[in-house]
N, CA, C and O atoms as a CHARMM CRD file, in Angstrom:
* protein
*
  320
    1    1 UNK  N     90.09500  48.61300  -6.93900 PROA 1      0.00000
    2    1 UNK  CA    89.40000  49.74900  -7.55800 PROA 1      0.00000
    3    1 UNK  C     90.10700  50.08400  -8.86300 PROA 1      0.00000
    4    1 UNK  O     91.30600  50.36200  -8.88200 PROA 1      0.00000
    5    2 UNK  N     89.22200  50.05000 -10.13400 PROA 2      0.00000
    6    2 UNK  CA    89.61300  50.63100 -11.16500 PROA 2      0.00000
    7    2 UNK  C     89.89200  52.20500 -11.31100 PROA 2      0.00000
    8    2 UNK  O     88.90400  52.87700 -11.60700 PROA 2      0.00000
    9    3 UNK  N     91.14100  52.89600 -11.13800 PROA 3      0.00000
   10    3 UNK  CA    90.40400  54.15000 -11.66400 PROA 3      0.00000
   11    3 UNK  C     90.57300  54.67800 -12.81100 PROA 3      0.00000
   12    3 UNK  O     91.04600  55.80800 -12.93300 PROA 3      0.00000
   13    4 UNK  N     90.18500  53.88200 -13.89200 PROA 4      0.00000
   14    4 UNK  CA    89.97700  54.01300 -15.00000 PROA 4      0.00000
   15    4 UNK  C     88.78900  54.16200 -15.36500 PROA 4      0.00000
   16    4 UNK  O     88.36200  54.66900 -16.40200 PROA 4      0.00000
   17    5 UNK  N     88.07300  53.57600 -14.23300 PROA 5      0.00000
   18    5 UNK  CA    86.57500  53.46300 -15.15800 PROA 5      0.00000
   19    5 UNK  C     85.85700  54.76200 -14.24000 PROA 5      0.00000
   20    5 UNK  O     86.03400  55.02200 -13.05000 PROA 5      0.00000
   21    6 UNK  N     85.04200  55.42400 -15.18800 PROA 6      0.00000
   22    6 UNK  CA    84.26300  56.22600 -14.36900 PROA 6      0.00000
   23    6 UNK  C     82.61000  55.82500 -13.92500 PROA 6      0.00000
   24    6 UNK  O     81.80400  55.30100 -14.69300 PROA 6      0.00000
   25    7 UNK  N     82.39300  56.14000 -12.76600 PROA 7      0.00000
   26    7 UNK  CA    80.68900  56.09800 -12.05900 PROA 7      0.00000
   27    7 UNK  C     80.22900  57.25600 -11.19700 PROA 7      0.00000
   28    7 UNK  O     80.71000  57.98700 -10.33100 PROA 7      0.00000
   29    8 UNK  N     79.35900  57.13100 -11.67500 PROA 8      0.00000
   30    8 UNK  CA    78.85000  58.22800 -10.96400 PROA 8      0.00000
   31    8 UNK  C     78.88400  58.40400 -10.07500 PROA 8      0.00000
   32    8 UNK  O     78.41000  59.46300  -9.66300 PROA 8      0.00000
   33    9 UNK  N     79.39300  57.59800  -9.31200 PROA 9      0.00000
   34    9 UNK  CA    79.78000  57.87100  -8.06600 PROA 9      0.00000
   35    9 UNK  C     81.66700  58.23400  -7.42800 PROA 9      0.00000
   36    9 UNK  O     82.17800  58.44800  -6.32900 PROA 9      0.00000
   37   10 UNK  N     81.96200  58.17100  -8.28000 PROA 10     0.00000
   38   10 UNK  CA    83.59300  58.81000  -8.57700 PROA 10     0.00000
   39   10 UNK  C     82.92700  60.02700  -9.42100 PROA 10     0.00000
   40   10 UNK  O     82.93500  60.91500  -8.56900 PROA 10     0.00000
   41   11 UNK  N     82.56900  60.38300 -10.15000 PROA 11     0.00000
   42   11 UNK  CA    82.01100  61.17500 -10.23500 PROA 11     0.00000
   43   11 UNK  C     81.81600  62.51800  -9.28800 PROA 11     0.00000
   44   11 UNK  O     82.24600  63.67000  -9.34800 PROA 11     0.00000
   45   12 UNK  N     81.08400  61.90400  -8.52200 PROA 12     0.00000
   46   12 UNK  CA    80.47700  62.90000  -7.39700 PROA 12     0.00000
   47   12 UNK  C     81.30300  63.26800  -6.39000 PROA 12     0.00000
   48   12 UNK  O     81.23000  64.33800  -5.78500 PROA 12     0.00000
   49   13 UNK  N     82.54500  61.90000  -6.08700 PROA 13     0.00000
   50   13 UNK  CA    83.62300  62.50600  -4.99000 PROA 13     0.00000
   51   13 UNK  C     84.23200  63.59800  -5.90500 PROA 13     0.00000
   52   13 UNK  O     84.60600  64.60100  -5.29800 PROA 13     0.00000
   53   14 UNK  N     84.42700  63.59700  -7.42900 PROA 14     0.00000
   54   14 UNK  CA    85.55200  64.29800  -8.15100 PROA 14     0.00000
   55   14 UNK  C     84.69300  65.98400  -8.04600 PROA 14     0.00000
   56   14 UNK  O     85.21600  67.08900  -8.18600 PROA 14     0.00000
   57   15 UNK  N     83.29900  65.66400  -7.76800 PROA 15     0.00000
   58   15 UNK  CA    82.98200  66.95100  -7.81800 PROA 15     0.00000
   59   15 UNK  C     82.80000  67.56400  -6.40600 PROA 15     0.00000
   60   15 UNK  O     83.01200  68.77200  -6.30400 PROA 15     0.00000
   61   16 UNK  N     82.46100  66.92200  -5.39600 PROA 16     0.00000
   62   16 UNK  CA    82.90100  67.56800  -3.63200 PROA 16     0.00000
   63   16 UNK  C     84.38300  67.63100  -3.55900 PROA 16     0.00000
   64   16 UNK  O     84.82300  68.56800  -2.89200 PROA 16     0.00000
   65   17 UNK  N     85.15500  66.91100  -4.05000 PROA 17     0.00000
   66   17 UNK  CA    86.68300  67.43400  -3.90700 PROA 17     0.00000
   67   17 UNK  C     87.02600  68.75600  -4.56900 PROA 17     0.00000
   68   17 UNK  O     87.95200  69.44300  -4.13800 PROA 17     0.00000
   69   18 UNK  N     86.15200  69.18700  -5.80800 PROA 18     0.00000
   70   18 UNK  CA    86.29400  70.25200  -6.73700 PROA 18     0.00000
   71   18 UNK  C     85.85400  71.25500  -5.79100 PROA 18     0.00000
   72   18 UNK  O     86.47900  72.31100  -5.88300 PROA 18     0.00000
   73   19 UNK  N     84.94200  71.21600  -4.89900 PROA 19     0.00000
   74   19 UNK  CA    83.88800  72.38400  -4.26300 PROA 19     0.00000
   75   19 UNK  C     84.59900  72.79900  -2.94800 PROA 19     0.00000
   76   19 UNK  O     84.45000  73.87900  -2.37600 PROA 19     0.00000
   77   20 UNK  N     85.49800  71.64300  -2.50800 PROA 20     0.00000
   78   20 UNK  CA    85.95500  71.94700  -1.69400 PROA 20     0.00000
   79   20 UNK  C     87.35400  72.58200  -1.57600 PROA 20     0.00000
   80   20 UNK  O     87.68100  73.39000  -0.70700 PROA 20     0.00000
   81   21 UNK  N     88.22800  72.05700  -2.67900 PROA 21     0.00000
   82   21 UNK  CA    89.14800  72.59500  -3.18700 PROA 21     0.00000
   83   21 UNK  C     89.42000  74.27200  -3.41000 PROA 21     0.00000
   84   21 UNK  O     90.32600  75.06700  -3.16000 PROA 21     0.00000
   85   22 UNK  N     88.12600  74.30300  -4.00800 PROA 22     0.00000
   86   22 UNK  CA    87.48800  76.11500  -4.55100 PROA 22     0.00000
   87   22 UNK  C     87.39100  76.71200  -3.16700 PROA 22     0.00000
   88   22 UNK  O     87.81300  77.85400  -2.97900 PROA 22     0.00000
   89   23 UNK  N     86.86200  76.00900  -2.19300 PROA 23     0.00000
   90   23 UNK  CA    86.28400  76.37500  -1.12200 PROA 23     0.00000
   91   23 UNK  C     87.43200  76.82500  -0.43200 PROA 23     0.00000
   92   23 UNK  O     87.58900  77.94600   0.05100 PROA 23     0.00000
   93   24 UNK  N     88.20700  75.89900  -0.41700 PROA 24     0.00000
   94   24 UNK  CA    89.61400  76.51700   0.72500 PROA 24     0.00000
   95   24 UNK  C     90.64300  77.24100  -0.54700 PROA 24     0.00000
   96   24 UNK  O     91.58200  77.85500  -0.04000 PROA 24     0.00000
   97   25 UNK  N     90.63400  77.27000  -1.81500 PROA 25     0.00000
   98   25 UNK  CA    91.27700  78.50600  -2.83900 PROA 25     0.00000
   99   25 UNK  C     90.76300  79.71800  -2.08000 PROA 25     0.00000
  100   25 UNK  O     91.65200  80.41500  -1.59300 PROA 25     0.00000
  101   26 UNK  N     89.46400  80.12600  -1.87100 PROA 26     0.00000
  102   26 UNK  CA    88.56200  80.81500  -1.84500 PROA 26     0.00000
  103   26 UNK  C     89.10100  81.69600   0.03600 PROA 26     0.00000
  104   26 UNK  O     89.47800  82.82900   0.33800 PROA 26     0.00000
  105   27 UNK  N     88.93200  80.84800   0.57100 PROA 27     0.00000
  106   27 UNK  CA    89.70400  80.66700   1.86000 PROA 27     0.00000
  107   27 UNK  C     90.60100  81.63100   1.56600 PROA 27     0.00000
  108   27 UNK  O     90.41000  82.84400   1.47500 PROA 27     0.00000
  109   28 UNK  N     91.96700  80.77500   1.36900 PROA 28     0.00000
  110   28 UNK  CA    93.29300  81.26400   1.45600 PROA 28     0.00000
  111   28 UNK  C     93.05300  82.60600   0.93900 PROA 28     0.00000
  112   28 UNK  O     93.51800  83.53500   1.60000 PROA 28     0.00000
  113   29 UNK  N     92.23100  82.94000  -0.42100 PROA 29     0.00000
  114   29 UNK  CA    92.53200  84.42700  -0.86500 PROA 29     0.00000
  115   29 UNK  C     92.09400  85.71800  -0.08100 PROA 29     0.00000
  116   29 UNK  O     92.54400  86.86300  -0.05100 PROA 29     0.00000
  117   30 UNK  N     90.97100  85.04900   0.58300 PROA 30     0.00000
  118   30 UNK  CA    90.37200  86.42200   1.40400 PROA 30     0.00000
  119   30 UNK  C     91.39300  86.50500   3.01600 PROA 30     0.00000
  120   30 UNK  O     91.63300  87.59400   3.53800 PROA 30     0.00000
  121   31 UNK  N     91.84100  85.30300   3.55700 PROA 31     0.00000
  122   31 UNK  CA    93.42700  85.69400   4.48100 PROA 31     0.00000
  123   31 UNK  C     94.20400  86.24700   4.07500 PROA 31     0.00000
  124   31 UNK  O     94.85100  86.86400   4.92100 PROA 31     0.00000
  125   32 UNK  N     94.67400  86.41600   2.57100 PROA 32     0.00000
  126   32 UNK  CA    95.48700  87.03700   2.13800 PROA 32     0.00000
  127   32 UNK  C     95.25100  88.53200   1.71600 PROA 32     0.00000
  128   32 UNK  O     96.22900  89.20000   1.37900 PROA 32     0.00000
  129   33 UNK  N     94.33400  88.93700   1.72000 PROA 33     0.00000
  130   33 UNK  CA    93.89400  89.92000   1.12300 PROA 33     0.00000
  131   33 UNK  C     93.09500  90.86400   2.68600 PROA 33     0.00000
  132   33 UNK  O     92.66000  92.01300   2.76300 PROA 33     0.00000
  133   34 UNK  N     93.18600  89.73900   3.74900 PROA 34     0.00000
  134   34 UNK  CA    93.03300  90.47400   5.01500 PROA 34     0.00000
  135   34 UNK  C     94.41900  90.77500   5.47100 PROA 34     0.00000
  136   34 UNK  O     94.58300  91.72000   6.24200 PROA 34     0.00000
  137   35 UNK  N     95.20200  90.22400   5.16100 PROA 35     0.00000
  138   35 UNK  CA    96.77000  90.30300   5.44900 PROA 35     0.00000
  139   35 UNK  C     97.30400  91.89600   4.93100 PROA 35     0.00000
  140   35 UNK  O     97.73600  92.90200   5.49300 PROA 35     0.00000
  141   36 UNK  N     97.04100  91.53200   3.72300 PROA 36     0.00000
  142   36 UNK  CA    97.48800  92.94000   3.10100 PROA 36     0.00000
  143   36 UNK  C     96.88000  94.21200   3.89700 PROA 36     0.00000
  144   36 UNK  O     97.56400  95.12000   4.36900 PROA 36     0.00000
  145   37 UNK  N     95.71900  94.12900   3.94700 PROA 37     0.00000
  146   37 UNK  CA    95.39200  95.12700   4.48500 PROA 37     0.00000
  147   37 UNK  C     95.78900  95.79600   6.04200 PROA 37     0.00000
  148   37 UNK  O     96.13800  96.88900   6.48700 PROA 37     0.00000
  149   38 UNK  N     95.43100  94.07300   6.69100 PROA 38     0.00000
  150   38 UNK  CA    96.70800  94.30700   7.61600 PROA 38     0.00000
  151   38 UNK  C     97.73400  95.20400   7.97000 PROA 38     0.00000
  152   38 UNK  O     97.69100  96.05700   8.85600 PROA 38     0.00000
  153   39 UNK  N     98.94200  94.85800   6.96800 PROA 39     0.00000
  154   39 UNK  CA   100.10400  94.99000   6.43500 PROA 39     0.00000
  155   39 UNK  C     99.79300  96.54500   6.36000 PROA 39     0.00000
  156   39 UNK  O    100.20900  97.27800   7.25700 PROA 39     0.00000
  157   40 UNK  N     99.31800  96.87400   5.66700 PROA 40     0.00000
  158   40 UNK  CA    98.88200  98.74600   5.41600 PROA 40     0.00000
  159   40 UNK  C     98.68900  99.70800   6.49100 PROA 40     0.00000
  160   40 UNK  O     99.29200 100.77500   6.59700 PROA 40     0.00000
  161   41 UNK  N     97.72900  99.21300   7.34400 PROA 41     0.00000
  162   41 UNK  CA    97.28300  99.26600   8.48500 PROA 41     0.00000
  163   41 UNK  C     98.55500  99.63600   9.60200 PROA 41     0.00000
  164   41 UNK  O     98.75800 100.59900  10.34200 PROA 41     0.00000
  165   42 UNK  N     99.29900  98.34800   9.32300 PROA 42     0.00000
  166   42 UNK  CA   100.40000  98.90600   9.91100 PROA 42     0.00000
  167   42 UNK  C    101.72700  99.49200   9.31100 PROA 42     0.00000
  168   42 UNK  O    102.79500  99.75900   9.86100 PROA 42     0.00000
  169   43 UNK  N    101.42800  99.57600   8.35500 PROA 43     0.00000
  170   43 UNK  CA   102.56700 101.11500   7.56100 PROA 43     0.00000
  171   43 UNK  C    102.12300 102.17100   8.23000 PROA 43     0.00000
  172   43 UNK  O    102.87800 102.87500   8.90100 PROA 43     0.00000
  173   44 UNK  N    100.85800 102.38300   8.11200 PROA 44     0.00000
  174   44 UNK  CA   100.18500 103.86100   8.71300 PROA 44     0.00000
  175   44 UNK  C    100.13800 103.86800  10.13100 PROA 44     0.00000
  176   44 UNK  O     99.89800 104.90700  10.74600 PROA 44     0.00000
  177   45 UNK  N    100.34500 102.80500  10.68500 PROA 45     0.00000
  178   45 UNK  CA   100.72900 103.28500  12.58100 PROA 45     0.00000
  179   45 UNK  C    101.83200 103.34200  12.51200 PROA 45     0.00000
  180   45 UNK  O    102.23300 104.41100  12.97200 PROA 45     0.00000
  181   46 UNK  N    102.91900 102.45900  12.01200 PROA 46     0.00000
  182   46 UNK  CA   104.45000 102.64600  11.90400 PROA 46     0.00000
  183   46 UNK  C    104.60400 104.69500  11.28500 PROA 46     0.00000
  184   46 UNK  O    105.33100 105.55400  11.78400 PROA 46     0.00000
  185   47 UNK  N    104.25800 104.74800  10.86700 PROA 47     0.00000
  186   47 UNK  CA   104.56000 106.26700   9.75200 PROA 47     0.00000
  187   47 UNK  C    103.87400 107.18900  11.16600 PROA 47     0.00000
  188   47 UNK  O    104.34300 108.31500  11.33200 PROA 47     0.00000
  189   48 UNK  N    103.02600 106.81000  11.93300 PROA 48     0.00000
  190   48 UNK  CA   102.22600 107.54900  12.70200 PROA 48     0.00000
  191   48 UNK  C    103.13200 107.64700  13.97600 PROA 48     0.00000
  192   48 UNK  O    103.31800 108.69900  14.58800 PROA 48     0.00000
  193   49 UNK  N    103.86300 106.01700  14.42400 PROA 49     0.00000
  194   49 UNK  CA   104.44600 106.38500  15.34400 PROA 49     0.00000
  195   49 UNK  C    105.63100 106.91900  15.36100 PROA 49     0.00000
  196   49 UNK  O    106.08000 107.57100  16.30400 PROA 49     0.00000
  197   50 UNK  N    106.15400 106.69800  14.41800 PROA 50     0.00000
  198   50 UNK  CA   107.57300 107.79900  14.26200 PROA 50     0.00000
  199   50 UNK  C    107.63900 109.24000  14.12500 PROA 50     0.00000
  200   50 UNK  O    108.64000 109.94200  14.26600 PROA 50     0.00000
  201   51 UNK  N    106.42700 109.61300  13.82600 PROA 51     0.00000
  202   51 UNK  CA   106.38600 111.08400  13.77600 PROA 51     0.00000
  203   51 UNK  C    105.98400 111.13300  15.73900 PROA 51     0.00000
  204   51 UNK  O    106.65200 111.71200  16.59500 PROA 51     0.00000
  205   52 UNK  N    105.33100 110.71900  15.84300 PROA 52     0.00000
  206   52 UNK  CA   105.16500 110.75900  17.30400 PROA 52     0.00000
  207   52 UNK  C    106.79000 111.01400  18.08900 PROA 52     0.00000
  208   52 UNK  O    107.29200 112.10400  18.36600 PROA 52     0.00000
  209   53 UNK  N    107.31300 109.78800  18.29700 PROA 53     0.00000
  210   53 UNK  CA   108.83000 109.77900  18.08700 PROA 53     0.00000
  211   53 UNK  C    109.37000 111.04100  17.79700 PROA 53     0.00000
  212   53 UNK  O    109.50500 111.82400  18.73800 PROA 53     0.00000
  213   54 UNK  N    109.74800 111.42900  16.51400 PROA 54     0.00000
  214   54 UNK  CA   110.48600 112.60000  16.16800 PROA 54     0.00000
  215   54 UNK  C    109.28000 114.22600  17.16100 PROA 54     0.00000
  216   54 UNK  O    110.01400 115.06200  17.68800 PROA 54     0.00000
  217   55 UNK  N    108.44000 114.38400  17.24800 PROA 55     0.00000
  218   55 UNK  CA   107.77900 115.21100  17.78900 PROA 55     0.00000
  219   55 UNK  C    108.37700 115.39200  19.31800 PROA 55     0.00000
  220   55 UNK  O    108.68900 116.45900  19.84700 PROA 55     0.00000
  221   56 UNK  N    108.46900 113.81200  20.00100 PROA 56     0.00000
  222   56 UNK  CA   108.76600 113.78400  21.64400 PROA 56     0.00000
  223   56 UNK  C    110.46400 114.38100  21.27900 PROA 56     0.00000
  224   56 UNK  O    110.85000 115.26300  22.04600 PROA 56     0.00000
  225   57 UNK  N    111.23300 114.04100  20.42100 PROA 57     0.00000
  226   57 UNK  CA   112.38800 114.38600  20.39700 PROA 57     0.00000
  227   57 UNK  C    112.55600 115.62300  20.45700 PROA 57     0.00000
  228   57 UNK  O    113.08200 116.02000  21.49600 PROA 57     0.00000
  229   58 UNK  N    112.21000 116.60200  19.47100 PROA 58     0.00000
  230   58 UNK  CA   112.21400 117.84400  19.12000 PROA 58     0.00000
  231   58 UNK  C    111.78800 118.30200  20.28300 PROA 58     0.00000
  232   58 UNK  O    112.57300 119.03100  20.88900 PROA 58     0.00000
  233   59 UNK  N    110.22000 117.95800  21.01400 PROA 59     0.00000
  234   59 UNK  CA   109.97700 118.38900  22.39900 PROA 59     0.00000
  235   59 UNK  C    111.46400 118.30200  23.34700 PROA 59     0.00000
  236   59 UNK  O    111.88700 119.26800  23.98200 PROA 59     0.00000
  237   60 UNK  N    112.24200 116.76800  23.29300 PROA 60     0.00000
  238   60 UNK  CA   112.93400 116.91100  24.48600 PROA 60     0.00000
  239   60 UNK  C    113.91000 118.13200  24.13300 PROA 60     0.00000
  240   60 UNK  O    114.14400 119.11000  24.84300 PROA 60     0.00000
  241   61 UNK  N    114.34700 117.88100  23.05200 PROA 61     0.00000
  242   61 UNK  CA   115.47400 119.03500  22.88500 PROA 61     0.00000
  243   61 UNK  C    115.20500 120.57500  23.23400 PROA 61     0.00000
  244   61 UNK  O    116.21100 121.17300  23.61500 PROA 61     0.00000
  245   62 UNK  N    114.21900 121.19500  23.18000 PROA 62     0.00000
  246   62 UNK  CA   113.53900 122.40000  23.10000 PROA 62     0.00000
  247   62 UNK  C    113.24100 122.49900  24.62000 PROA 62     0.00000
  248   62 UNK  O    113.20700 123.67300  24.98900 PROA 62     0.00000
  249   63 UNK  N    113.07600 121.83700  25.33700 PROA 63     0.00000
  250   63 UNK  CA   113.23400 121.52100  27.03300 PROA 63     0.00000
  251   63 UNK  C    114.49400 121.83800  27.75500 PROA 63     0.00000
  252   63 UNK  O    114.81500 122.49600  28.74500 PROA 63     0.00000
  253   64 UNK  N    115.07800 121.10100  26.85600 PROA 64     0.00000
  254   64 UNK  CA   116.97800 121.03800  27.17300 PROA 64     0.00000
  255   64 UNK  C    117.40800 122.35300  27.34700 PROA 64     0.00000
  256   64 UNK  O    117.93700 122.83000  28.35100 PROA 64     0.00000
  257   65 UNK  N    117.07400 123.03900  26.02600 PROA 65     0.00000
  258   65 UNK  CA   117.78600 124.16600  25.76600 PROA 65     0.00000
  259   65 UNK  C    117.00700 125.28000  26.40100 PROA 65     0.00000
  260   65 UNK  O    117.60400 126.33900  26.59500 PROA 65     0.00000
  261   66 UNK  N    115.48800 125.15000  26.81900 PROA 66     0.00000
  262   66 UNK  CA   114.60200 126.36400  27.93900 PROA 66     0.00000
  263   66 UNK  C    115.50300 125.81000  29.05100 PROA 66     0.00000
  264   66 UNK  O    116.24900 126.65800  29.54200 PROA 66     0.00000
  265   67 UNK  N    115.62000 124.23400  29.69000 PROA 67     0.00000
  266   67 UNK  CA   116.51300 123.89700  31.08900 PROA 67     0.00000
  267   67 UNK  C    117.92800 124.37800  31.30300 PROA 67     0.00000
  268   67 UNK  O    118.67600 124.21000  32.26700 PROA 67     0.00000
  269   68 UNK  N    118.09900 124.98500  30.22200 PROA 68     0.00000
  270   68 UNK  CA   119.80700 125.72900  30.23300 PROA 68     0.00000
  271   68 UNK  C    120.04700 126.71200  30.26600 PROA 68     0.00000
  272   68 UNK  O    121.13500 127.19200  30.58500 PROA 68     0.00000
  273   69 UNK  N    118.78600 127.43600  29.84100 PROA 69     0.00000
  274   69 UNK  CA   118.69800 129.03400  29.78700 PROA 69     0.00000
  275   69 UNK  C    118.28000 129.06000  30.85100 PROA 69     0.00000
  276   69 UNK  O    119.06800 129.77900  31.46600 PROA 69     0.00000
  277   70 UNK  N    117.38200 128.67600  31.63500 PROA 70     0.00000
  278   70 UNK  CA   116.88200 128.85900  33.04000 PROA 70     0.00000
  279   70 UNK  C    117.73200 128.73500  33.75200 PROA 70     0.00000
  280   70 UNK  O    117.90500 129.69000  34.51000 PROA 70     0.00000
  281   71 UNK  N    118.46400 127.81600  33.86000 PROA 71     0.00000
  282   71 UNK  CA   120.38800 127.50500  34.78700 PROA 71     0.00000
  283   71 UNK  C    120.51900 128.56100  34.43100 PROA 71     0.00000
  284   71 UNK  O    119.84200 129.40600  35.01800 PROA 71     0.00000
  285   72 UNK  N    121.41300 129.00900  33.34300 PROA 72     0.00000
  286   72 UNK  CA   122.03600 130.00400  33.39300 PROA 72     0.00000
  287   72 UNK  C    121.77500 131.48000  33.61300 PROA 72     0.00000
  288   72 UNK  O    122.53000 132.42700  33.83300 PROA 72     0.00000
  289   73 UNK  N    120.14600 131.34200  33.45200 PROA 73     0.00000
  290   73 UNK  CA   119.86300 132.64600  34.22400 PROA 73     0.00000
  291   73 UNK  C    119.43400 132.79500  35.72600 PROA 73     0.00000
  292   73 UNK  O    119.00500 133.84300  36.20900 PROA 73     0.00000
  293   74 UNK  N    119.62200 131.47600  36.48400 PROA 74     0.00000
  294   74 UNK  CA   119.38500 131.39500  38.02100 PROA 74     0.00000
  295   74 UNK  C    120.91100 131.38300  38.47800 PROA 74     0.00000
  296   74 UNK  O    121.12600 131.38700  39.69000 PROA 74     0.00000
  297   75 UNK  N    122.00300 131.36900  37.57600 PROA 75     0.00000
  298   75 UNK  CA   123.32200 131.19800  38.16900 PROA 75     0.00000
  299   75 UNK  C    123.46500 132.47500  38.29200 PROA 75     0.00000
  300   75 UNK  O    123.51900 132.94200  39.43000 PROA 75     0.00000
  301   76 UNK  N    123.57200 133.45600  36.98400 PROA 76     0.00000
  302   76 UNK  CA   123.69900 134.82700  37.35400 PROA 76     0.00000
  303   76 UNK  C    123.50800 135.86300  38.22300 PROA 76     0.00000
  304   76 UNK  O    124.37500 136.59400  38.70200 PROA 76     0.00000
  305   77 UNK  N    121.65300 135.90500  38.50300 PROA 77     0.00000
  306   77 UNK  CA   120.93300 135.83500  39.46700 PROA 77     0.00000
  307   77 UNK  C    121.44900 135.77900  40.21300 PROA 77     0.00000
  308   77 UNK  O    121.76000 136.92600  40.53500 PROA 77     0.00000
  309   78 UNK  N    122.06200 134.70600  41.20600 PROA 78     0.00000
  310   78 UNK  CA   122.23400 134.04200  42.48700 PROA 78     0.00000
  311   78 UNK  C    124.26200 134.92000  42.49900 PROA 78     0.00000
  312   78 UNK  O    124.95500 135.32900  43.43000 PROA 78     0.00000
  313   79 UNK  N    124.47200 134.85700  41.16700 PROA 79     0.00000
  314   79 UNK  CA   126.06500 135.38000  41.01100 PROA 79     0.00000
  315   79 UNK  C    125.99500 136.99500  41.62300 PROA 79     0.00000
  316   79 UNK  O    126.93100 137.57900  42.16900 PROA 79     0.00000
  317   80 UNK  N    124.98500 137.39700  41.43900 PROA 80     0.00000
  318   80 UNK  CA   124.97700 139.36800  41.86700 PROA 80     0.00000
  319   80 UNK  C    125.05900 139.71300  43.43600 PROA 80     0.00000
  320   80 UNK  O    125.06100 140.88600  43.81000 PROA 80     0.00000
């Protein structure tokens, strides 16, 4: 095979290799651009679940400190 010489029929592979080429460019960009969004998607559950997180915390602590006042006012109580 020459591939020097052109036919129309090299030709025509050079242009389904072109279409297909575009075709999977074309591909890859919209995975990538589902990715990103992705990616965002989960910034905003990450950001969502940490406040969740810090909320259960603050809850436990605020528990702690009603569960200590209640001790200490059933010790007294029980002290008379």
């Amino acid at each position: 095979i020459d591939y020097n010489v052109v036919t129309p029929e090299s030709n025509l592979n050079s242009d389904v290799l072109w279409l297909q080429m575009s075709h999977y460019a074309e591909q890859a960009q919209n995975q990538f651009a589902e990715l990103e969004a992705s990616n965002e998607r989960m910034k905003i559950l990450t950001a969502s679940m940490e406040k969740i997180v810090k909320n259960l915390q603050e809850g436990y602590a605020y528990l702690s400190k009603a569960s200590e006042k209640t001790n200490k006012r059933l010790y007294l109580l029980f002290e008379e």
